[in-house]
MIPA-742731 format. One record per residue (C-alpha): x, y, z; residue in one letter. Coordinates in steps of 0.001 Angstrom, whole numbers, plus 500000, padded with zeros to 6 digits. Each point is the difference from the previous one (the first is absolute). Layout:
N
<site><u>X</u><v>Y</v><w>Z</w><tido>A</tido></site>
...
END
This chain:
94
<site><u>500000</u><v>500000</v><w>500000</w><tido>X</tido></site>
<site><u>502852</u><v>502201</v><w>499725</w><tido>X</tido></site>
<site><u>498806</u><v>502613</v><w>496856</w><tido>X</tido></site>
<site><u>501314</u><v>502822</v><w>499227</w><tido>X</tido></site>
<site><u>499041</u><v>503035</v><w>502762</w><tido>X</tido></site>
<site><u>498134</u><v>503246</v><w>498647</w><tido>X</tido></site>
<site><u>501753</u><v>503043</v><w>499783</w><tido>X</tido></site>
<site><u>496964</u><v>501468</v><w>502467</w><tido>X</tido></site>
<site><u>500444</u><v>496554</v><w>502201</w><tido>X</tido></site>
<site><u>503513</u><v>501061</v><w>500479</w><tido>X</tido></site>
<site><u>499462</u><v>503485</v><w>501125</w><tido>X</tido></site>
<site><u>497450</u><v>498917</v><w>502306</w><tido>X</tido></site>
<site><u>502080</u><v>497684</v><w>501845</w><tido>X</tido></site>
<site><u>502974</u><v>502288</v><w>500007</w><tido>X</tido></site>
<site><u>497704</u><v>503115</v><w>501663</w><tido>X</tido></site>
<site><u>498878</u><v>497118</v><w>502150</w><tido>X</tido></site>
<site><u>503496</u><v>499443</v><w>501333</w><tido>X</tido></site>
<site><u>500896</u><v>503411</v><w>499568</w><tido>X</tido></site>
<site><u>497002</u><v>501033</v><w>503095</w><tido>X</tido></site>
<site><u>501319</u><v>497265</v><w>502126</w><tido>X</tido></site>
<site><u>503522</u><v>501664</v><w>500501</w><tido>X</tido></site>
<site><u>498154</u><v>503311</v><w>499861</w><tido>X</tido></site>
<site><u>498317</u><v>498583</v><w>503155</w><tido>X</tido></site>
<site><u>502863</u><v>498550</v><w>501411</w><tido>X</tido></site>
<site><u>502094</u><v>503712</v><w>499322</w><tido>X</tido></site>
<site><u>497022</u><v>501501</v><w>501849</w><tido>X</tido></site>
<site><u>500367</u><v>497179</v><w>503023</w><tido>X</tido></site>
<site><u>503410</u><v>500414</v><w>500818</w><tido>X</tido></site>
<site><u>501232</u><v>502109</v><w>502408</w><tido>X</tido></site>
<site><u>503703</u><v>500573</v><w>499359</w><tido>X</tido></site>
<site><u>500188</u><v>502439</v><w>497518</w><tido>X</tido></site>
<site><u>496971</u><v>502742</v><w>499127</w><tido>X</tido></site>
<site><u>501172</u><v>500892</v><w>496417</w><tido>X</tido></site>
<site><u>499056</u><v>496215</v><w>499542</w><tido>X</tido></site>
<site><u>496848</u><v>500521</v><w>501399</w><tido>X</tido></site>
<site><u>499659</u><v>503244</v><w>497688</w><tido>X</tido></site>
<site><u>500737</u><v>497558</v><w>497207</w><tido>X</tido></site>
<site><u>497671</u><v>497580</v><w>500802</w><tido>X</tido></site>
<site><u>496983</u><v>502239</v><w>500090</w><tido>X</tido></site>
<site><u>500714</u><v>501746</v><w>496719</w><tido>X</tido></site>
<site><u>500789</u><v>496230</v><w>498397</w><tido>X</tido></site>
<site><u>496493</u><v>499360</v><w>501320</w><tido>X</tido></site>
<site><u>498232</u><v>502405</v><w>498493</w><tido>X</tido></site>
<site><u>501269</u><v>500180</v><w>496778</w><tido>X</tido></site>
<site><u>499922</u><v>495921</v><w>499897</w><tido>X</tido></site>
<site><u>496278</u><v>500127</v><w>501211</w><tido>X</tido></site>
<site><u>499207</u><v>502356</v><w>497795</w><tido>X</tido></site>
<site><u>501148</u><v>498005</v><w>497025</w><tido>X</tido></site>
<site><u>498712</u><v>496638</v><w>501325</w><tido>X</tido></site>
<site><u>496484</u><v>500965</v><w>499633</w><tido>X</tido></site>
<site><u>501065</u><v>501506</v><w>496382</w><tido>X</tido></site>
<site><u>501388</u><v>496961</v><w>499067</w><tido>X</tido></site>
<site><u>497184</u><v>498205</v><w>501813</w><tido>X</tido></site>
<site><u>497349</u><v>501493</v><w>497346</w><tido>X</tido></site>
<site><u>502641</u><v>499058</v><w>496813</w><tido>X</tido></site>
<site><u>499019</u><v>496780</v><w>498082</w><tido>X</tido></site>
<site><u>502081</u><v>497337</v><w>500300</w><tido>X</tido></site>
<site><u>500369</u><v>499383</v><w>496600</w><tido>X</tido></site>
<site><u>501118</u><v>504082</v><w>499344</w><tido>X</tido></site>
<site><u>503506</u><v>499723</v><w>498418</w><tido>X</tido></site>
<site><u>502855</u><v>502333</v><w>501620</w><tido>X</tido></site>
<site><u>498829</u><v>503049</v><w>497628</w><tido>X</tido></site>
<site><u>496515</u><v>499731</v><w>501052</w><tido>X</tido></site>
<site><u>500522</u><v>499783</v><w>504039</w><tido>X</tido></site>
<site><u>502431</u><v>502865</v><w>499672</w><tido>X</tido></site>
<site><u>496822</u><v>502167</v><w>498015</w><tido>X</tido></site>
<site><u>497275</u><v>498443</v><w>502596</w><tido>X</tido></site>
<site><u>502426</u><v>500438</v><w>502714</w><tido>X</tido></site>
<site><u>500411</u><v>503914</v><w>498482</w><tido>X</tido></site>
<site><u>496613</u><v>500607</v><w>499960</w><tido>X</tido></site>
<site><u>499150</u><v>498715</v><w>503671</w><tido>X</tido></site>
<site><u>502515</u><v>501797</v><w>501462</w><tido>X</tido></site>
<site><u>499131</u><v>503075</v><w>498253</w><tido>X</tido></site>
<site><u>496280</u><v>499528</v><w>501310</w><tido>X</tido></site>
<site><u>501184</u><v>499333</v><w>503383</w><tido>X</tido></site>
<site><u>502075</u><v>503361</v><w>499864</w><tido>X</tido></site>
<site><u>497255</u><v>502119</v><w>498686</w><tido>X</tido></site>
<site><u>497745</u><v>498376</v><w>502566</w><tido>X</tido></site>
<site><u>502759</u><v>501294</v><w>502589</w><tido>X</tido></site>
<site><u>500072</u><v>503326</v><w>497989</w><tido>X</tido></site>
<site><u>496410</u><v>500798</v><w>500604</w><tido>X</tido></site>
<site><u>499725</u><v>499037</v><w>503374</w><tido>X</tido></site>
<site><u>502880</u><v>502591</v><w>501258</w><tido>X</tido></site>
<site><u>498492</u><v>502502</v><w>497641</w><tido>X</tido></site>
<site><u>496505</u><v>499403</v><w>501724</w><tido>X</tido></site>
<site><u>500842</u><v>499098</v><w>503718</w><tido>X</tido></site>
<site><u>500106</u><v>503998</v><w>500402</w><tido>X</tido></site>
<site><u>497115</u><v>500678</v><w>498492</w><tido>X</tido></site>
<site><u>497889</u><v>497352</v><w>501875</w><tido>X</tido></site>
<site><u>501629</u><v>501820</v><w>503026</w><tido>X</tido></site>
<site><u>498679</u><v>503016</v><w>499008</w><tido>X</tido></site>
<site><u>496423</u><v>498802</v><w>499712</w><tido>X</tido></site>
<site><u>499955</u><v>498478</v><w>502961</w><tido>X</tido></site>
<site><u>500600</u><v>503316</v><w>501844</w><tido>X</tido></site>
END
């Protein structure tokens, strides 16, 4: 049963590892630039783990890279707007 791995199978599995030594970075308590490390490594691997969660497996390299693209974007604009509006909803609030 060993066939050939998916480019998007391969990325999964790396992010997967990736968040485990973000969380053990995060754990330790020898050094804090490691745990500074680990929480950006977390984010930015989380972040693409549920963009590469919503790729089809089948998607060649060039494909994930344009779906991967166009998530990310989404998930930046969705950031975007939400700073742009938190003062706003503030302000209504008043």
């Amino acid at each position: 049963m060993g066939g050939k791995r998916t480019f998007t199978s391969v990325m999964q599995l790396l992010l997967v590892l990736l968040m485990l030594l973000s969380i053990l970075l995060i754990g330790q308590r020898v050094e804090f630039s490691g745990y500074k490390i680990g929480l950006i490594l977390l984010t930015i691997t989380a972040f693409s783990q549920i963009a590469f969660g919503n790729i089809q497996p089948s998607a060649n390299f060039g494909q994930a890279m344009k779906m991967y693209a166009i998530y990310m974007g989404i998930a930046a604009a969705i950031f975007i707007l939400s700073i742009a509006l938190a003062p706003v909803l503030v302000g209504l609030g008043r």
